[in-house]
Backbone bond lengths (Angstrom), bond angles and torsions (degrees), N, CA, C in turn:
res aa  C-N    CA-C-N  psi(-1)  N-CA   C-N-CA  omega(-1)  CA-C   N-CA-C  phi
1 X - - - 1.453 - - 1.523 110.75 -
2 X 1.275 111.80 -27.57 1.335 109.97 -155.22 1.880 104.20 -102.18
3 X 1.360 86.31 -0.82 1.936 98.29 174.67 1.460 105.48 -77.58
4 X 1.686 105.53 -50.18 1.370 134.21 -169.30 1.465 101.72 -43.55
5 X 1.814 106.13 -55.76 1.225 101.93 -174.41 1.478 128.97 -92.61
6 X 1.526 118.56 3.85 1.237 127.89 135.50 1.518 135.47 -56.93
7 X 1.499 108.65 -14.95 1.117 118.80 -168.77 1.523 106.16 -95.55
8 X 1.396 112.02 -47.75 1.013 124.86 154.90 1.361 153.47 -68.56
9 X 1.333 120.38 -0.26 1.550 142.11 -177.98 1.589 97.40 -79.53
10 X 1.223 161.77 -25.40 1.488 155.09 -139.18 1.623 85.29 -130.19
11 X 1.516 119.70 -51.20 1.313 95.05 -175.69 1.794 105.95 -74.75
12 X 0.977 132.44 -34.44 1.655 125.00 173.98 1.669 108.09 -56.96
13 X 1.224 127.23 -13.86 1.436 99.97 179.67 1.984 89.43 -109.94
14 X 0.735 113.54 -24.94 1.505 107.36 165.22 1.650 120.91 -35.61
15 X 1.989 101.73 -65.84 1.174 127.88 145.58 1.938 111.83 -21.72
16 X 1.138 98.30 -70.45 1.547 99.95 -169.71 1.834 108.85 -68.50
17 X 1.187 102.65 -24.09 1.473 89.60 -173.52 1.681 115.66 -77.53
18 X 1.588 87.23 -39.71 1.852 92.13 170.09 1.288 121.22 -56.60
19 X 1.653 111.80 -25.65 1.751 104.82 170.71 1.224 114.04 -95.39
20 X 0.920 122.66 -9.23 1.607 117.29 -178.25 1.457 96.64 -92.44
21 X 1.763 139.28 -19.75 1.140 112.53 167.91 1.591 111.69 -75.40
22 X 1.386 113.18 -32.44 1.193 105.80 -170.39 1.345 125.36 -80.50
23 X 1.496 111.96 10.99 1.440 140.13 -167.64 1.411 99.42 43.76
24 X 1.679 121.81 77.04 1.764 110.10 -177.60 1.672 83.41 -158.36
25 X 1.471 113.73 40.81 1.200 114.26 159.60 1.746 128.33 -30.14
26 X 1.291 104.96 -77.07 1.535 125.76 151.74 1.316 126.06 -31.20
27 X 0.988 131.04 -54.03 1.559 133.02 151.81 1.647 126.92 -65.17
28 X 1.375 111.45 -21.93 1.584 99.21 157.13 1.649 118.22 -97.28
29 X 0.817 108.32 8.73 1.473 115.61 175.54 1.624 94.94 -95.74
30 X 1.587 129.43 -66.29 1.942 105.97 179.12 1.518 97.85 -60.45
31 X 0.993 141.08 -12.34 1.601 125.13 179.25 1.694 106.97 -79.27
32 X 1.276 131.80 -39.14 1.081 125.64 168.03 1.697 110.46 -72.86
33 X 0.785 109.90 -29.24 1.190 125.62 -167.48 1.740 109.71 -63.14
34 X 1.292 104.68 -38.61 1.796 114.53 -179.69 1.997 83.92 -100.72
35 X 0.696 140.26 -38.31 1.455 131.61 178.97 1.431 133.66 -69.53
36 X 2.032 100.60 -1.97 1.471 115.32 178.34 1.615 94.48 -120.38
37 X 1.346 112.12 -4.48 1.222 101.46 -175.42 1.933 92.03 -87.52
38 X 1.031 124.91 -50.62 1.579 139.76 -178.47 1.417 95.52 -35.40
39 X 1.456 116.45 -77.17 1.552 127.84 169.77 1.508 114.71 -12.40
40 X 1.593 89.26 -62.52 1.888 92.12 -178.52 1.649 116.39 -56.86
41 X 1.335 134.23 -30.58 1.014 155.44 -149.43 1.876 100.73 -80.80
42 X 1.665 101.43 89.37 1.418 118.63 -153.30 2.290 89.22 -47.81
43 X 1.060 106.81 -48.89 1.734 112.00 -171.70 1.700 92.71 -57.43
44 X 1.272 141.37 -20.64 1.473 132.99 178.39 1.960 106.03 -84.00
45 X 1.101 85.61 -53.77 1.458 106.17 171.37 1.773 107.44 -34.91
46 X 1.553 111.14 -76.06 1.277 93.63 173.71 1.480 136.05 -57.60
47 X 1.461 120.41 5.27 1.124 130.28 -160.17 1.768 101.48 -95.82
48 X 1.307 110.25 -32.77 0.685 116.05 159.20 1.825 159.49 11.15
49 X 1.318 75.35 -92.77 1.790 95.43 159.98 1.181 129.49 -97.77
50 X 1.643 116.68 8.91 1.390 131.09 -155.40 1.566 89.94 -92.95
51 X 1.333 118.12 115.67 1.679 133.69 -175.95 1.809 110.90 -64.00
52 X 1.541 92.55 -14.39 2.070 101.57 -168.40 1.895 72.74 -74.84
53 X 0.533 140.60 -65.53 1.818 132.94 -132.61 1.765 93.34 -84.03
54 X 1.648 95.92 124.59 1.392 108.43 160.29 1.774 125.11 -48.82
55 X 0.833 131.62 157.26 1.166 160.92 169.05 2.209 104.34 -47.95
56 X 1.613 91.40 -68.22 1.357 90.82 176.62 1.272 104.70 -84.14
57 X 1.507 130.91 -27.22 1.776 102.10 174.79 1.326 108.38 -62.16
58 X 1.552 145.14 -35.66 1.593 154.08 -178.27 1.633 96.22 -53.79
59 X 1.462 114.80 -33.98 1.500 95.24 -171.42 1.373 96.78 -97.76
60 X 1.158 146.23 -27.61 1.395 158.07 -178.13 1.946 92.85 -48.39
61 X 1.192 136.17 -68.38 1.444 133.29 165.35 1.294 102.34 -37.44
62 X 0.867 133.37 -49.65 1.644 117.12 -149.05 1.814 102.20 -84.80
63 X 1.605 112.42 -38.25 1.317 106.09 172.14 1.537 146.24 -36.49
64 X 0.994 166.59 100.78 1.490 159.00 -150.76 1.759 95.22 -78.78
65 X 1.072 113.54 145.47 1.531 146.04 141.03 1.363 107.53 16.55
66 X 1.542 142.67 110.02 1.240 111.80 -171.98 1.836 139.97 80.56
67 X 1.520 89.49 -22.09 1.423 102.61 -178.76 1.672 109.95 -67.44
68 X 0.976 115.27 129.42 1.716 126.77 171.39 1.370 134.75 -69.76
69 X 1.367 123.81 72.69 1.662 136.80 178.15 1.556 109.72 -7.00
70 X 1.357 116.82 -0.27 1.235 121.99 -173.10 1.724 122.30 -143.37
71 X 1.374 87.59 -3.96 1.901 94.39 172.18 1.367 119.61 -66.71
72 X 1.196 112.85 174.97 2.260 115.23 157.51 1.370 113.62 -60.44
73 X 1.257 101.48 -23.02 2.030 83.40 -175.50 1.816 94.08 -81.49
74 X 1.317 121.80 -50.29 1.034 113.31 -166.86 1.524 125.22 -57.95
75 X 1.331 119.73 -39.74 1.290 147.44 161.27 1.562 99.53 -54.67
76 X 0.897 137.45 -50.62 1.854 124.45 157.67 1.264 126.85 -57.25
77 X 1.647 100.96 -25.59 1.757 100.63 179.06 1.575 103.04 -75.57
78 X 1.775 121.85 -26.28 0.935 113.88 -155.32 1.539 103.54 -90.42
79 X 1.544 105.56 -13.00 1.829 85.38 -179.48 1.735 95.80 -97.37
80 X 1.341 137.42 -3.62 1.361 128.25 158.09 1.555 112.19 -37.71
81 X 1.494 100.99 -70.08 1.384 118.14 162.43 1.542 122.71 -22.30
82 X 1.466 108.86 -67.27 0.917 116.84 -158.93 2.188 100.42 -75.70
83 X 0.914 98.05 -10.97 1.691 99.33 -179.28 1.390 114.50 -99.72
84 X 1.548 98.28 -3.93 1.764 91.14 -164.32 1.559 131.25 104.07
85 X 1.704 113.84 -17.50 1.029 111.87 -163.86 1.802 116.83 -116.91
86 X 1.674 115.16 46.81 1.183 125.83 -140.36 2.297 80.56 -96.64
87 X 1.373 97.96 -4.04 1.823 102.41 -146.02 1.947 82.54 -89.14
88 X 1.395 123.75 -26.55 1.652 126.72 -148.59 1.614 82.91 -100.52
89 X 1.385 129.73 -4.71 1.119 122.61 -167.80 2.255 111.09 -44.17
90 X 1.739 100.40 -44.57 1.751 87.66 166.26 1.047 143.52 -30.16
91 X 1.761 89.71 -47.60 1.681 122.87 -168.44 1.810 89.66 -60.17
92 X 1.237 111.85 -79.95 1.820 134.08 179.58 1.163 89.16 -14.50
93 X 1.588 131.87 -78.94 1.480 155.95 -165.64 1.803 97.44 -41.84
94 X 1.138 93.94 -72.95 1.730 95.67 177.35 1.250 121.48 -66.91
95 X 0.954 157.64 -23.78 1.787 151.58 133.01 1.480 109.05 -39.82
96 X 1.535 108.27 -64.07 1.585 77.64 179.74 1.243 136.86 -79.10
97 X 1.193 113.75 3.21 1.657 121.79 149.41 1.100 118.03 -14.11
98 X 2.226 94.41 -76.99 1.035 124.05 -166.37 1.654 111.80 -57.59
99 X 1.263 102.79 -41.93 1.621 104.17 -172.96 1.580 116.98 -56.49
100 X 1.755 99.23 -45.01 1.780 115.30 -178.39 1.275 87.77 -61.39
101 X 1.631 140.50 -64.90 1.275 126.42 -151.99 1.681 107.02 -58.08
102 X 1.146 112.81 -30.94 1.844 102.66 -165.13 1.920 82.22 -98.89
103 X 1.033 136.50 -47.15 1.687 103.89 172.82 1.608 120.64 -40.83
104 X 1.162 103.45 -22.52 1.511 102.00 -170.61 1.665 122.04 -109.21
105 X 1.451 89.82 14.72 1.675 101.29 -167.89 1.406 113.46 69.31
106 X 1.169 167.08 37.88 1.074 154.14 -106.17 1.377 99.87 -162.79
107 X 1.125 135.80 99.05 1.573 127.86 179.85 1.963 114.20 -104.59
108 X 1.528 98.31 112.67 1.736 100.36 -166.28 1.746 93.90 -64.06
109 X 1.345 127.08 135.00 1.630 121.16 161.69 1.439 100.82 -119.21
110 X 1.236 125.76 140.41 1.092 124.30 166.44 1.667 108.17 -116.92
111 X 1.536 119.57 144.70 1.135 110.73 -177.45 1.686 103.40 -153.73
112 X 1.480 101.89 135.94 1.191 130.73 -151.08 1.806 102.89 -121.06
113 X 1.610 98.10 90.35 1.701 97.80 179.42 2.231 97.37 -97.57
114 X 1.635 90.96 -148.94 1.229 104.68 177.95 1.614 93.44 -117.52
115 X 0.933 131.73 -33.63 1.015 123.96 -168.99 1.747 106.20 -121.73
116 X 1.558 127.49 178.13 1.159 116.85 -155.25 1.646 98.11 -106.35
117 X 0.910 137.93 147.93 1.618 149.26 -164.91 1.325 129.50 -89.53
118 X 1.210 113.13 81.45 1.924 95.64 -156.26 1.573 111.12 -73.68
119 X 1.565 87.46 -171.82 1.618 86.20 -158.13 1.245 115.77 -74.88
120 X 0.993 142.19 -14.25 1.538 140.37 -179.40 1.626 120.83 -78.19
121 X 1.853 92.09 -32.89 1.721 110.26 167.19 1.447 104.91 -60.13
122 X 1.298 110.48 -53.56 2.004 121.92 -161.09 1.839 88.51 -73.20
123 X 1.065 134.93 -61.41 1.502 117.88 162.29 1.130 136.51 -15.91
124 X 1.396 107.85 -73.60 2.061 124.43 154.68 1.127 107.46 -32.04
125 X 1.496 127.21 -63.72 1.562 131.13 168.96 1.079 126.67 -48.96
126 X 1.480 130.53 -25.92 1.278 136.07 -179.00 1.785 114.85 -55.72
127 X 1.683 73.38 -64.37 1.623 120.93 -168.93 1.842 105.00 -52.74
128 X 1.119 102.71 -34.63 1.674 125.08 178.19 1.220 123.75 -55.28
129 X 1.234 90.10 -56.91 1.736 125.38 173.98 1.463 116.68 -84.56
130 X 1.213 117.57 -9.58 1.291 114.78 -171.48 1.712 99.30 -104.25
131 X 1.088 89.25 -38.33 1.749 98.19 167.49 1.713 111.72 -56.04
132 X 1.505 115.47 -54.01 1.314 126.12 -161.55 2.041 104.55 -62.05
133 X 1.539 87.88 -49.41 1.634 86.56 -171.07 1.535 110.22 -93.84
134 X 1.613 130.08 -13.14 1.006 120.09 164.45 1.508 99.90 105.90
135 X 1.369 133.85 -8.04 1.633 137.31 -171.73 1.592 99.57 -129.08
136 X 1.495 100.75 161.72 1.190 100.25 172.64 1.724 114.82 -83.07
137 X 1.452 115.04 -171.50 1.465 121.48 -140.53 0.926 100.13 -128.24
138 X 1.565 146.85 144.96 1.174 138.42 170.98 2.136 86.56 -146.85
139 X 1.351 101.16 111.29 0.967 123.88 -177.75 1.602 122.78 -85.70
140 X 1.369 135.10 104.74 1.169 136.79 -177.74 1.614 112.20 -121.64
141 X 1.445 121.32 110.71 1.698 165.12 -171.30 1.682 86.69 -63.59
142 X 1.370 88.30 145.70 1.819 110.22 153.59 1.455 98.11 174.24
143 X 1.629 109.12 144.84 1.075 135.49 -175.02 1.347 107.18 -94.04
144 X 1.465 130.15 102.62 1.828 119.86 178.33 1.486 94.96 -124.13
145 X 1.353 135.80 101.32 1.962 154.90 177.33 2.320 79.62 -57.50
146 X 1.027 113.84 -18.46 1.481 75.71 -179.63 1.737 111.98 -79.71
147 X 1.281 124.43 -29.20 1.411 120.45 170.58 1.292 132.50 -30.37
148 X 1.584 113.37 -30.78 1.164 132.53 -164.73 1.329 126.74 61.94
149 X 1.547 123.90 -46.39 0.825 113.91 -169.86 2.487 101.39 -163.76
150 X 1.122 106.17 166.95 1.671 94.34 171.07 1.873 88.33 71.40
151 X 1.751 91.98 -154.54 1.733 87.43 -172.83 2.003 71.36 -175.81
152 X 1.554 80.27 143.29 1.398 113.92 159.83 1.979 135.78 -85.31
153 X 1.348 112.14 94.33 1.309 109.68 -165.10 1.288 114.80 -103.98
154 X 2.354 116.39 122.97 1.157 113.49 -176.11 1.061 107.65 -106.26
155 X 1.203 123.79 111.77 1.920 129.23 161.64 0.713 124.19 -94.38
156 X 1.836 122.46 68.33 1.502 109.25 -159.33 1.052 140.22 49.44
157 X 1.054 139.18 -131.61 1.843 149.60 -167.22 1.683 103.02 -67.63
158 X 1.788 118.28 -7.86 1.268 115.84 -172.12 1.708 88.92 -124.16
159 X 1.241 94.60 140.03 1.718 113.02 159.64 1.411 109.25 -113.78
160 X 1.143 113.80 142.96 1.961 110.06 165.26 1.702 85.58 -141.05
161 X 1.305 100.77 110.27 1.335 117.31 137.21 1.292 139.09 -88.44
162 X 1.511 114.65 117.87 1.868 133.50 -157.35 1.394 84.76 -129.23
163 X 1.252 141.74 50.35 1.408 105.99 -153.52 2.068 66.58 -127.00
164 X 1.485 118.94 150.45 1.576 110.91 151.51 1.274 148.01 -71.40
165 X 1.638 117.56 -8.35 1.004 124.55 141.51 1.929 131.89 -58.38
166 X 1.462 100.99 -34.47 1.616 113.64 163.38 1.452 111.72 -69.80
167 X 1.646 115.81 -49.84 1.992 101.46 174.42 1.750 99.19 -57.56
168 X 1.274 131.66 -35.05 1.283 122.16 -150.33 1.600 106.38 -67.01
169 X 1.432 111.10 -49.32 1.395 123.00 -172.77 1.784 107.51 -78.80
170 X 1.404 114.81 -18.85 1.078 110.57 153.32 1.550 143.17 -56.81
171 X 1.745 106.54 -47.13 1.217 118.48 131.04 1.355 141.10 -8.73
172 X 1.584 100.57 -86.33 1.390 106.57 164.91 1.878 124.68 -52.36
173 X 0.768 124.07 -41.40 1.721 128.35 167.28 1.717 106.22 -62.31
174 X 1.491 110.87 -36.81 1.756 91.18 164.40 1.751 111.31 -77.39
175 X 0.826 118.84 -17.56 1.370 110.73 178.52 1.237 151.74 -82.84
176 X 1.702 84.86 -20.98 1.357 121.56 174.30 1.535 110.12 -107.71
177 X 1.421 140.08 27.71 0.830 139.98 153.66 1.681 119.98 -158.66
């Protein structure tokens, strides 16, 4: 994994620099975005290394809907291609996420209750968090019944566990020592 994403870090800020000059941040991100999903796609995957398939039919799959045999995204798919590295395209996809999200202030939180969060709660939470770290929030839900109860929040480099299974085992470690 950790080759993958060595392998892939130079072409994602490459990626990012061509959209951020062309101010089309947002649009190369769903363009990678349907082009890491293709990647994943174990029947593309083997296609891969297969020497019968041209160069431009290999980039011709990876393009989205509309895409132009002659644009910047395509012309990036084609020197991926052309280096070998058309397979790390996720990796690419997921860095420059990361890059658009911190150009844009953008802090990913994901938060993991027992139960599901409505919208006025996940608002309050936003607003919380948006205060705490100073960026805006982009909030991502999951339901895990082992928490029991409260909700577990990852902001990156910060965890806050509220969750009652986390006071519980907390508990237990004061008690037991």
């Amino acid at each position: 994994m950790s080759s993958a994403l060595t392998l892939a870090r130079p072409y994602a800020r490459a990626a990012f620099e061509l959209a951020r000059g062309d101010n089309t941040l947002g649009a190369w991100a769903t363009r990678l975005g349907f082009a890491a999903q293709v990647a994943a796609d174990p029947r593309v995957a083997a296609l891969l290394g297969d020497p019968r398939i041209g160069r431009e039919n290999l980039v011709a799959l990876f393009l989205p809907e509309g895409e132009g045999a002659d644009s910047a995204f395509a012309r990036f798919l084609g020197l991926l291609a052309e280096n070998g590295r058309l397979a790390v395209l996720p990796e690419i996809g997921a860095l420059y996420e990361a890059l658009k999200h911190e150009a844009e202030r953008v802090l990913k939180v994901r938060v993991r209750a027992a139960a599901p969060i409505d919208a006025f709660e996940a608002n309050k939470l936003k607003e919380a968090l948006k205060r705490r770290f100073g960026r805006d929030i982009e909030l991502d839900q999951a339901i895990d019944p082992a928490i029991l109860g409260g909700a577990v929040i990852d902001a990156g480099d910060v965890v806050i566990d509220g969750s009652v299974r986390g006071r519980l085992t907390r508990l237990e470690q004061a008690l037991t020592h």
